[in-house]
C-alpha positions in Angstrom: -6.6 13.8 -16.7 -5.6 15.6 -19.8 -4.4 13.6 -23.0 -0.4 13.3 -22.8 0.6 15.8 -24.8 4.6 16.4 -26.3 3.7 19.8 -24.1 6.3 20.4 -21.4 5.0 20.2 -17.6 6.1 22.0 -14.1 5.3 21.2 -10.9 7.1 21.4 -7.0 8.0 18.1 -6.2 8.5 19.0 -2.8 5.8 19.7 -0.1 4.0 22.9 -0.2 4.7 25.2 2.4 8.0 27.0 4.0 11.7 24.3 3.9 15.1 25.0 3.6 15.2 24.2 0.1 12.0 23.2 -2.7 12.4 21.3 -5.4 10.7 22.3 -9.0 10.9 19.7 -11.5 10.5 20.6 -15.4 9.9 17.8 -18.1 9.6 17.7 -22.0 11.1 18.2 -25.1 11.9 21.5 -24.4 12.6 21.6 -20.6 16.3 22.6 -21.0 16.4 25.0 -23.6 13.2 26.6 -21.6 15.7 26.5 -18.2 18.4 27.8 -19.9 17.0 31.1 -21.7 16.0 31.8 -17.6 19.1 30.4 -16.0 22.5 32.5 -15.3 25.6 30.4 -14.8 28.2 31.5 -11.4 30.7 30.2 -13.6 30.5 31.8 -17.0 28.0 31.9 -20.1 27.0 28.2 -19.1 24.8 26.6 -22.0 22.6 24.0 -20.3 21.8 22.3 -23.3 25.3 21.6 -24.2 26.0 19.7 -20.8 26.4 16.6 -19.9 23.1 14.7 -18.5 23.3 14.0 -14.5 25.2 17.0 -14.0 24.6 19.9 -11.3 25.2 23.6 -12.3 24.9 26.7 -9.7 23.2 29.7 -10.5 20.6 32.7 -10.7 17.1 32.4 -12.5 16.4 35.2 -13.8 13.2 37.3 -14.8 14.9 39.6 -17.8 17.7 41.4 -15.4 15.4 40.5 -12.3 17.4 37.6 -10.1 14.6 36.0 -8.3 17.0 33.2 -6.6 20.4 31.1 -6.2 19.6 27.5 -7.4 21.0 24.4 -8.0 19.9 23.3 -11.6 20.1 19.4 -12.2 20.2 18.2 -15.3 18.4 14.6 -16.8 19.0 14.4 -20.6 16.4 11.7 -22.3 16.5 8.9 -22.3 17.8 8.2 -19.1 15.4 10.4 -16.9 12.8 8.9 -14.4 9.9 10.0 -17.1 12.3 9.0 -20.2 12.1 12.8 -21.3 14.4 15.8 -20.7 14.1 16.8 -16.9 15.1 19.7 -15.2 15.2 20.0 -11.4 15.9 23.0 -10.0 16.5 23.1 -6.0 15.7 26.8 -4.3 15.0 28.5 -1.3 12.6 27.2 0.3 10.4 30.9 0.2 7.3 30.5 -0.6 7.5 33.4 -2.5 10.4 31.9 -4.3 8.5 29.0 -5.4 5.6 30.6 -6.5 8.0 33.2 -8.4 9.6 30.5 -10.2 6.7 28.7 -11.1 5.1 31.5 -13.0 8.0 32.9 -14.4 7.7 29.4 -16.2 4.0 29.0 -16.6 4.5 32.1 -18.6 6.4 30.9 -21.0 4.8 28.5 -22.6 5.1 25.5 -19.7 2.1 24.0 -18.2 1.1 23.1 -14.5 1.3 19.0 -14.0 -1.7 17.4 -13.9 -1.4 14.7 -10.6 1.3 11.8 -11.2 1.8 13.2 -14.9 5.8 12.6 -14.2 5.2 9.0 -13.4 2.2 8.8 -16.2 5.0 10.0 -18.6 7.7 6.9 -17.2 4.9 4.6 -18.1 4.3 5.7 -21.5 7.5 5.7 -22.3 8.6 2.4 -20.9 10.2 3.8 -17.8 8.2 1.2 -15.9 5.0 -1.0 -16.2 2.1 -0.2 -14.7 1.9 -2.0 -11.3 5.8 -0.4 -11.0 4.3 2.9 -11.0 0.9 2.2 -8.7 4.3 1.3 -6.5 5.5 4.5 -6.3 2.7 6.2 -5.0 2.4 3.5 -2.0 6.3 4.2 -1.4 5.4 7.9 -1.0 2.0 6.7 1.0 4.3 4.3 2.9 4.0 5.1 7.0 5.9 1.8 7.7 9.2 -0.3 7.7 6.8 -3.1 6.3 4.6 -1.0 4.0 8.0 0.4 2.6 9.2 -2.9 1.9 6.1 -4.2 -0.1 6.4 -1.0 -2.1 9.7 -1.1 -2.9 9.7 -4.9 -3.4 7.1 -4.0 -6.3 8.7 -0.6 -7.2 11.8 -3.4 -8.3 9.3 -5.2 -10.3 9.2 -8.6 -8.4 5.5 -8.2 -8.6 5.6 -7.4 -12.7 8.1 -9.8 -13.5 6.2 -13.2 -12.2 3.0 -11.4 -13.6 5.4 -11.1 -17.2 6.9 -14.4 -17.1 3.1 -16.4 -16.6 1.4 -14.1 -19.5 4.4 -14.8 -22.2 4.2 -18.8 -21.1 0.2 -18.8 -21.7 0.8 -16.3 -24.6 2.7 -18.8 -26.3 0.0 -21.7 -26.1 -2.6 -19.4 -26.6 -1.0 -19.1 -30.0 -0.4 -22.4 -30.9 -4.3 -23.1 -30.0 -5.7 -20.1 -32.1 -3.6 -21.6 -35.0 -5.2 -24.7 -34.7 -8.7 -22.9 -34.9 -7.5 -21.5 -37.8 -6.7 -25.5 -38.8 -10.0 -26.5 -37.6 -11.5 -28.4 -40.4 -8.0 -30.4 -40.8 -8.4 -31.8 -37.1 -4.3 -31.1 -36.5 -3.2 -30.3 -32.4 -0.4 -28.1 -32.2 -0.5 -27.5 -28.5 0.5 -30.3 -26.5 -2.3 -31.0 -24.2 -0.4 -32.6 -21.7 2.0 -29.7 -21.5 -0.9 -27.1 -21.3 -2.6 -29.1 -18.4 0.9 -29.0 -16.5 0.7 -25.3 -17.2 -2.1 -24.4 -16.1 -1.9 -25.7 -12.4 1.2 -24.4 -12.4 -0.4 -21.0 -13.2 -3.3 -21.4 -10.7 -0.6 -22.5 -7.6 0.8 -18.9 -8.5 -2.0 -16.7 -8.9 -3.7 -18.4 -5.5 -0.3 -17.7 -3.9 -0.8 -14.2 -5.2 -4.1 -13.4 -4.3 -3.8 -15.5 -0.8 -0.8 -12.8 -0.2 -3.6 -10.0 -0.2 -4.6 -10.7 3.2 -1.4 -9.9 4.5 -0.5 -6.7 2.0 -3.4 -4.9 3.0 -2.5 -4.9 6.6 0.9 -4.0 6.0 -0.1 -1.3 3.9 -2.7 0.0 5.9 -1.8 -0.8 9.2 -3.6 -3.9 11.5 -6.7 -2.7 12.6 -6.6 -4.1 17.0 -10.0 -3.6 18.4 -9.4 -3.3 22.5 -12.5 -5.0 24.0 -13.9 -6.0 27.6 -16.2 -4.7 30.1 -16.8 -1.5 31.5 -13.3 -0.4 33.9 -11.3 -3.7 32.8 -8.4 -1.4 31.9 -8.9 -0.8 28.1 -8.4 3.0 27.9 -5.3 2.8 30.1 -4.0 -0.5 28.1 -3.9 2.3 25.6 -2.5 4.6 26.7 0.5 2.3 27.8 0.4 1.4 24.2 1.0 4.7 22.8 2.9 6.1 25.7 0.8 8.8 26.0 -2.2 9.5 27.7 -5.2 9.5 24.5 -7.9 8.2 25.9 -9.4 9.2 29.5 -9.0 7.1 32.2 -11.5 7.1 35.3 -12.7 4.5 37.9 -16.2 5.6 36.7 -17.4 2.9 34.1 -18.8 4.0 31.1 -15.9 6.9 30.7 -15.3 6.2 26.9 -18.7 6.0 24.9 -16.9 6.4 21.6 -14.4 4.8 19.7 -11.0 6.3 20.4 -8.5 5.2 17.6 -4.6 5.8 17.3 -1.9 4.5 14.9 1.5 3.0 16.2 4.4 1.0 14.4 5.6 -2.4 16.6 8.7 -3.9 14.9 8.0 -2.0 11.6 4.6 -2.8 11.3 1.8 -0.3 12.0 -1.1 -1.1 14.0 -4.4 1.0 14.1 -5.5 0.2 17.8 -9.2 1.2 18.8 -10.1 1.9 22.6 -14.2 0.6 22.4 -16.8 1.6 25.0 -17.4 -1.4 27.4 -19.9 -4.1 27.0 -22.5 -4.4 29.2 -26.3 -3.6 29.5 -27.6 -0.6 30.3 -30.1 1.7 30.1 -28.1 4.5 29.3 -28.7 5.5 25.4 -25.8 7.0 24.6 -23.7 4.5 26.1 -25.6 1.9 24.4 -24.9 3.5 21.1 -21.1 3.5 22.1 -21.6 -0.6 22.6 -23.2 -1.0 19.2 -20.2 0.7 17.4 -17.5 -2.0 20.0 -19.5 -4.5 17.9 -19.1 -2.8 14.8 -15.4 -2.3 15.3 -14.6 -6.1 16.5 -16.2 -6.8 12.8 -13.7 -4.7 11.2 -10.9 -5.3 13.3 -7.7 -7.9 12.0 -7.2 -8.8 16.1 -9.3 -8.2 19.2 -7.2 -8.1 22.2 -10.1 -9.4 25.3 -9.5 -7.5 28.1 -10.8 -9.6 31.5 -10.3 -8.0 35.0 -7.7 -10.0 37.3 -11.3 -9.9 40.0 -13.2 -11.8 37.9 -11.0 -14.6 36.4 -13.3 -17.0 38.2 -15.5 -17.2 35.0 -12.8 -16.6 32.6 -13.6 -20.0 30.5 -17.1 -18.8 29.9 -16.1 -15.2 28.7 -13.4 -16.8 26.9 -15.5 -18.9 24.9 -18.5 -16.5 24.5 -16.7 -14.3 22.6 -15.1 -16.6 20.2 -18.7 -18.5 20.0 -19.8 -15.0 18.4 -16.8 -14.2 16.5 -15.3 -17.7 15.3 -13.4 -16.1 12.8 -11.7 -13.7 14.1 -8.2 -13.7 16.0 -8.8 -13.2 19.7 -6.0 -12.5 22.4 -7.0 -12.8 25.8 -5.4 -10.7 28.3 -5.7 -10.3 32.1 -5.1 -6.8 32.9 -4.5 -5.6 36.6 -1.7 -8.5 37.2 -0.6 -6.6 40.3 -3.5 -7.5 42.4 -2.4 -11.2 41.6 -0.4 -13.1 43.8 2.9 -14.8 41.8 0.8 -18.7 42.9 -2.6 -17.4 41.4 -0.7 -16.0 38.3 0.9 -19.1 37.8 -1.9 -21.2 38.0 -4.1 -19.2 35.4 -0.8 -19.6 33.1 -0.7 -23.5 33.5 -4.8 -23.7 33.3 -5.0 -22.0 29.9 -2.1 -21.5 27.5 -1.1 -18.5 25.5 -2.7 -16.3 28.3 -1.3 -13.3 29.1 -0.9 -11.6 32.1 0.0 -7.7 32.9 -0.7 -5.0 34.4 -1.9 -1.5 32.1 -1.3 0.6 35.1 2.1 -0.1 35.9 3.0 -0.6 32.3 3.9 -4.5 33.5 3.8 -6.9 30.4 3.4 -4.7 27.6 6.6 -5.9 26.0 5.0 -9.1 26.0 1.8 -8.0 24.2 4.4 -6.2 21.5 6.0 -9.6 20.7 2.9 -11.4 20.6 1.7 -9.1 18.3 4.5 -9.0 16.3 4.3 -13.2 16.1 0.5 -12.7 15.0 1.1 -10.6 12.3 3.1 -13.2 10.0 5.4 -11.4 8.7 7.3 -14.9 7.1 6.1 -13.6 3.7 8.0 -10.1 4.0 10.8 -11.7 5.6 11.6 -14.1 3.0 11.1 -11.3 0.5 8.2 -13.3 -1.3 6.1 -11.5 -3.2 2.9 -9.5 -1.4 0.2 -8.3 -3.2 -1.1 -5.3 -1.9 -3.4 -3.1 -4.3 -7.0 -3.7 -4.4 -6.9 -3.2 -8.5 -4.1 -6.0 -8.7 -6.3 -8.5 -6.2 -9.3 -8.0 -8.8 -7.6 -8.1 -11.9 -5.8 -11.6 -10.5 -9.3 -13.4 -9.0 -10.6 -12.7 -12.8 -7.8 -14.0 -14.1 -7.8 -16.9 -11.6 -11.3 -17.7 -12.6 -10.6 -17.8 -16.1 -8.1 -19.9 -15.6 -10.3 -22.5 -14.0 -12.7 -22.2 -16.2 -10.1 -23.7 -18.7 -9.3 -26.2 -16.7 -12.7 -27.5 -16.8 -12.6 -27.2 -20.0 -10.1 -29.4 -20.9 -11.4 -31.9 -18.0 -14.2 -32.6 -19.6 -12.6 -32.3 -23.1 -14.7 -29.5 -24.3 -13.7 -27.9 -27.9 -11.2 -25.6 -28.4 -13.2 -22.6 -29.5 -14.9 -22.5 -26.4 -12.5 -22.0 -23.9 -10.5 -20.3 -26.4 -12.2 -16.8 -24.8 -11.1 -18.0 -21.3 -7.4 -17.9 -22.4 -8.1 -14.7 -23.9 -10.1 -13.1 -20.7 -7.4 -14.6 -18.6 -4.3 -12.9 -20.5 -6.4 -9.4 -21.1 -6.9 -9.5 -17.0 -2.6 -10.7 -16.7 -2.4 -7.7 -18.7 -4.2 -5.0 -17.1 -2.0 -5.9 -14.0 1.3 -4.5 -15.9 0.0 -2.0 -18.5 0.1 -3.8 -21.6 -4.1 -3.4 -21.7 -4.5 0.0 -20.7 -7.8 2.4 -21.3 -7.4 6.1 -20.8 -10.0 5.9 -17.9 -8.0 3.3 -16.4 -4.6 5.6 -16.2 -7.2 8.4 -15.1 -8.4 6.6 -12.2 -4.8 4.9 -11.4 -2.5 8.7 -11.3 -5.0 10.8 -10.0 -4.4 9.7 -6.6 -1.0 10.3 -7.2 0.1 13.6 -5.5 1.0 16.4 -7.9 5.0 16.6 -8.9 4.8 13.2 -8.5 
């Protein structure tokens, strides 16, 4: 990513390809007065610089006496734009001739192309927003979900940044009291209250292990639940499915062995997403490529958030000992155990395989008989309390790093003090945990750092 420069930048902030309209966004010192000497007001000689800010004004751009469209010109005077310097957004035809006509006509005069998430680079720099703000933006964009919309925005408002804030100024403020008494040293004076710092401290660690406990649940709601669909060969898993997803995805045949590869497909249940994976059946065989298929169900039930256990309604009889196999071999893992083909049970056989195990669930793939129920469940399993209360999530890897350093140093200093060790040595841990606060928000930054962060941003962005 190029140094930020006082330069002024262009780029389409709306998707490449054919619309009704595009959107081309101009920012920089000079993005007005470069608009305007390009810009012919319907309404008169129109001077765009002289305008009010957060105003729309229609027109032509022109190319010398050349009109290459009709736009609507918006206007953003600094400093209250989203990058904090003049913006121009100019809405055209959604040509992409039109586009690419208006971009040059620019790039030729002195404006350069965007480098990615250089708009939202610029907001941070210039106090727009902090730094975990901005990451948010680029998960709102990425967002696929109600949930994953609502963590992003949540952070977007800076609930994340402001309990981040509010715990760096409180150990800032000790930390300076205890670097003055370093400075006090040979006098033996205590200006922090030791008492006070203890009770601060915990107080800090409850936080952070709230925050970095959240993680768990972010990451799944930003990247969808990963639900691997397991059993044996012709237990209904491929046509569980497709019931699913209401479409038929994966192939369906009374032939076991059919599906030898993973077949995976995204869909959102009650605004959560949920990557479900169709695995080949487990048994043994001889066959190798169907053996390969097995090794990769194994591989998948590791990845996976859920396994829904697919059992035949035939072969109930040893459903305790497939039961408990499984969650022998995978005791961490959340396991749903579902009878499929519920309509070759009779009501009495149904009911007693309800009463002999609890949370069971019974339905039928085919007929598309219980699938509301496996939706609710679902929905109950993905403990969404966190979201609903409106508690913050933490949902970026960088920020789950940055917080179990922190977290560390922070117990480091509580053993410190434990077992009354001198000030100048845990001194550094107050310092390591307040650089790592820090790099959550932006106020430690390294040019590699903003590098890595905005160039997964997309461009225009």
């Amino acid at each position: 990513m190029n140094s930020i420069q006082n330069d002024t930048i262009i780029a389409l902030a709306t998707s490449a390809g054919v619309g009704a309209i595009a959107v081309i966004r101009l920012s920089g010192e000079q993005a007005i007065q470069i608009v305007n000497k390009h810009f012919a007001s319907k309404f008169g000689n129109k001077d765009l610089t002289t305008v009010k800010s957060h105003t729309i004004h229609l027109g032509n751009i022109v190319d010398d006496t050349h009109i290459i469209d009709e736009v609507l010109v918006s206007i953003f005077k600094n400093p209250n734009s989203y990058t904090g310097e003049n913006v121009v957004e100019i809405n055209c035809h959604g040509s992409v001739y039109i586009q690419q006509e208006i971009l040059q006509l620019f790039l030729k005069n002195g404006v350069r192309h965007a480098d990615a998430g250089e708009f939202t680079l610029r907001a941070f720099l210039n106090g727009k927003m902090d730094l975990s703000q901005a990451e948010a933006v680029a998960d709102l964009i990425a967002s696929n979900s109600a949930a994953s919309h609502q963590v992003a925005l949540q952070q977007m408002r800076g609930g994340f940044s402001s309990e981040i804030v509010n715990l760096r100024q409180q150990l800032l403020n000790f930390a300076s009291l205890i670097e003055l008494e370093l400075d006090f040293a040979e006098e033996d004076v205590e200006f922090a209250d030791r008492s006070e710092f203890k009770k601060l401290i915990s107080q800090i660690n409850k936080v952070l292990k709230r925050l970095i406990d959240s993680f768990a649940l972010g990451n799944v709601l930003k990247n969808g639940i990963p639900v691997a669909i397991v059993g044996e060969p012709n237990v209904g898993k491929s046509t569980l499915l497709n019931a699913l997803l209401n479409e038929e995805k994966a192939i369906v045949s009374h032939i076991a062995g059919t599906t030898r590869d993973a077949i995976e497909d995204e869909i959102t249940i009650d605004g959560v997403a949920y990557r479900f994976i169709d695995t080949a059946g487990i048994r043994n065989t001889e066959d190798f490529v169907e053996n390969i298929g097995i090794q990769k169900t194994f591989e998948n039930i590791e990845k996976a958030q859920l396994v829904l256990h697919l059992i035949d309604s035939s072969k109930v009889d040893n459903l305790q000992n497939s039961m408990e196999a499984l969650e022998q071999k995978y005791p961490s893992k959340k396991i749903l155990t579902i009878i499929n083909k519920a309509d070759l049970l009779s009501e009495a056989a149904i009911a007693q395989l309800q009463h002999k195990i609890s949370n069971l669930l019974i339905l039928s793939a085919k007929n598309k008989t219980g699938i509301h129920s496996l939706t609710t469940t679902l929905t109950e399993l993905a403990n969404k309390g966190a979201l609903s209360n409106n508690e913050t999530i933490v949902s970026n890897a960088r920020h789950f790093e940055a917080l179990n350093n922190a977290y560390t140093a922070m117990q480091d200093i509580q053993k410190s003090i434990d077992n009354q060790v001198s000030t100048d040595l845990y001194a550094i841990d107050i310092r390591q945990a307040l650089f790592h606060l820090g790099e959550i928000t932006g106020e430690v930054t390294t040019e590699d750092l903003l590098g890595n962060i905005f160039a997964n941003f997309c461009i225009g962005k």
